[in-house]
C-alpha positions as CSV (number, residue, x, y, z in Angstrom):
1,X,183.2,-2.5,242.8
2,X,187.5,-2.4,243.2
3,X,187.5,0.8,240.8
4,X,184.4,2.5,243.3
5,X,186.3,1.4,246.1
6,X,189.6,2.7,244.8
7,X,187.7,6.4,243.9
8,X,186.3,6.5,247.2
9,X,189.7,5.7,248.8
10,X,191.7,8.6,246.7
11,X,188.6,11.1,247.4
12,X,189.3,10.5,250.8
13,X,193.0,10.4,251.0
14,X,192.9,13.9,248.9
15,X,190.9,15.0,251.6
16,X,190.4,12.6,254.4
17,X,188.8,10.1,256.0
18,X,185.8,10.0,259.2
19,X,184.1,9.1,262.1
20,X,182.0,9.5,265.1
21,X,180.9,9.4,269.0
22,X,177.9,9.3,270.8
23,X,175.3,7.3,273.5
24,X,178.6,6.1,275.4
25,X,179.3,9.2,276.3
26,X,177.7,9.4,279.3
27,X,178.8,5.8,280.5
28,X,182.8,7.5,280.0
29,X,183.2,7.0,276.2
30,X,182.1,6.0,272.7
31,X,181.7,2.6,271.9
32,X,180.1,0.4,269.6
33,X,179.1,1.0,265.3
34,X,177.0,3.5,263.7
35,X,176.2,3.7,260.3
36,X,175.0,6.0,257.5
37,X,174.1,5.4,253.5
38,X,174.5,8.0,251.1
39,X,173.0,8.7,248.0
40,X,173.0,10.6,245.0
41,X,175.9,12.6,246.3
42,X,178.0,14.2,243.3
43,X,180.2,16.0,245.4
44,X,183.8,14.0,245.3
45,X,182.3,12.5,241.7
46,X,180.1,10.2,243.9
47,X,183.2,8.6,245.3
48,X,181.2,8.6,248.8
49,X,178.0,7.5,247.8
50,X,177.4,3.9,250.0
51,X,177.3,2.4,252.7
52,X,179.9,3.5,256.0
53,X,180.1,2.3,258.8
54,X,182.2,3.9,262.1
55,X,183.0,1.2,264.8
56,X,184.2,2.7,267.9
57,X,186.2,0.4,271.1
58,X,186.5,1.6,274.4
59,X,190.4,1.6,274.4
60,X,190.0,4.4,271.9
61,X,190.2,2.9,268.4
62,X,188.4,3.3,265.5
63,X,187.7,1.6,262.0
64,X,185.6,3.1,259.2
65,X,184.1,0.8,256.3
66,X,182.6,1.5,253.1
67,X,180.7,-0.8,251.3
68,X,182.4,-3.3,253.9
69,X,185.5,-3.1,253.3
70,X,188.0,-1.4,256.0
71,X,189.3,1.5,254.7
72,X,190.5,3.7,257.9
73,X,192.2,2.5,261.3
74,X,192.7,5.5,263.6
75,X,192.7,6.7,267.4
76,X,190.0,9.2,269.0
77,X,189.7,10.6,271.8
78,X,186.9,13.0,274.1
79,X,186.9,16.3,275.8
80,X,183.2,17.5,276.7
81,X,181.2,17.0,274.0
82,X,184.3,17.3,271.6
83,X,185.7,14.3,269.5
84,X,189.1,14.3,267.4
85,X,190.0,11.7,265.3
86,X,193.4,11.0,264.0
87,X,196.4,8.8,264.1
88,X,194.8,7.5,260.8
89,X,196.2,4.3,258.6
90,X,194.6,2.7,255.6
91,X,193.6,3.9,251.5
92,X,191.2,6.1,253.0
93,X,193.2,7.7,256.1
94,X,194.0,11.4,256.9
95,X,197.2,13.3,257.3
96,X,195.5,15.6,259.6
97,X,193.5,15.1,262.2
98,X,189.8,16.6,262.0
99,X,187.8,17.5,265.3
100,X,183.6,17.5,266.1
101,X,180.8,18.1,268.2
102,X,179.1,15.8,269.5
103,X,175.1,15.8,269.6
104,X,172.9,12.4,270.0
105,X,169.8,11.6,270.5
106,X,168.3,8.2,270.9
107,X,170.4,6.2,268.5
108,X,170.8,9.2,266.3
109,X,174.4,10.6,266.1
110,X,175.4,14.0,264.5
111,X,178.7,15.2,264.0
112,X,179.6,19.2,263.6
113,X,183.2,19.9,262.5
114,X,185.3,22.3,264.4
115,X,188.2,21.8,262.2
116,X,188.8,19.1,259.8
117,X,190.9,20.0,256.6
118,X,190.2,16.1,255.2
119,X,187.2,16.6,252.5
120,X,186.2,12.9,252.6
121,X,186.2,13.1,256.3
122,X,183.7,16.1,256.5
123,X,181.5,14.4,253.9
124,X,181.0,11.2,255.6
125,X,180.8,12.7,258.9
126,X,177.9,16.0,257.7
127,X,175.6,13.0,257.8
128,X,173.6,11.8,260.4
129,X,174.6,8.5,261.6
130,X,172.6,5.4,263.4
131,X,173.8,3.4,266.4
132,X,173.4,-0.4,264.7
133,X,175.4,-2.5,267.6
């Protein structure tokens, strides 16, 4: 489990780490968690294959945990229907910051880059993602 956790960290540091927006929107922001599992994804070498989970606050702070373990603190912000993520800390954070559009329905998020650089980042965040508190 350390040595997958370890992989996943590195595959995202090479290229970056994630996370979302959604249903908040509307009420002046994103808030809450949302959460995806992948499987039987060999891009990376499988580094991101698990369970993530994005928890968004309303003062603009974000964590991201794999497998539950923390691996990214960062800062976010929204323009429109446009999120950016950045300000990133953690064995799974970004140099650069990556930005998305927003699209949600029901508890469904989806996440579109715009520009993101961070590989881990795009590969977490290309899947669809469910509001879970």
């Amino acid at each position: 489990m350390r040595r997958r956790l370890t992989v996943a960290a590195a595959a995202i540091t090479t290229c970056c780490s994630v996370w979302p927006a959604a249903p908040a929107l509307a009420a002046g922001g994103l808030t809450g968690k949302f959460a995806t599992t992948i499987k039987g994804d060999a891009s990376l070498h499988g580094a991101l294959n698990g369970r993530w989970v994005l928890g968004f606050t309303k003062a603009g702070a974000y964590t991201i945990t794999f497998n539950g373990a923390t691996v990214v603190r960062g800062r976010f912000s929204i323009a429109g229907s446009t999120v950016s993520f950045g300000h990133e800390s953690g064995p799974a954070s970004c140099a650069t910051p990556g930005r998305y559009t927003i699209k949600t329905s029901g508890r469904t998020l989806r996440l579109k880059r715009i520009s993101d650089a961070c590989n881990g980042r795009m590969g977490v965040l290309g899947h669809t993602l469910t509001k879970i508190g």
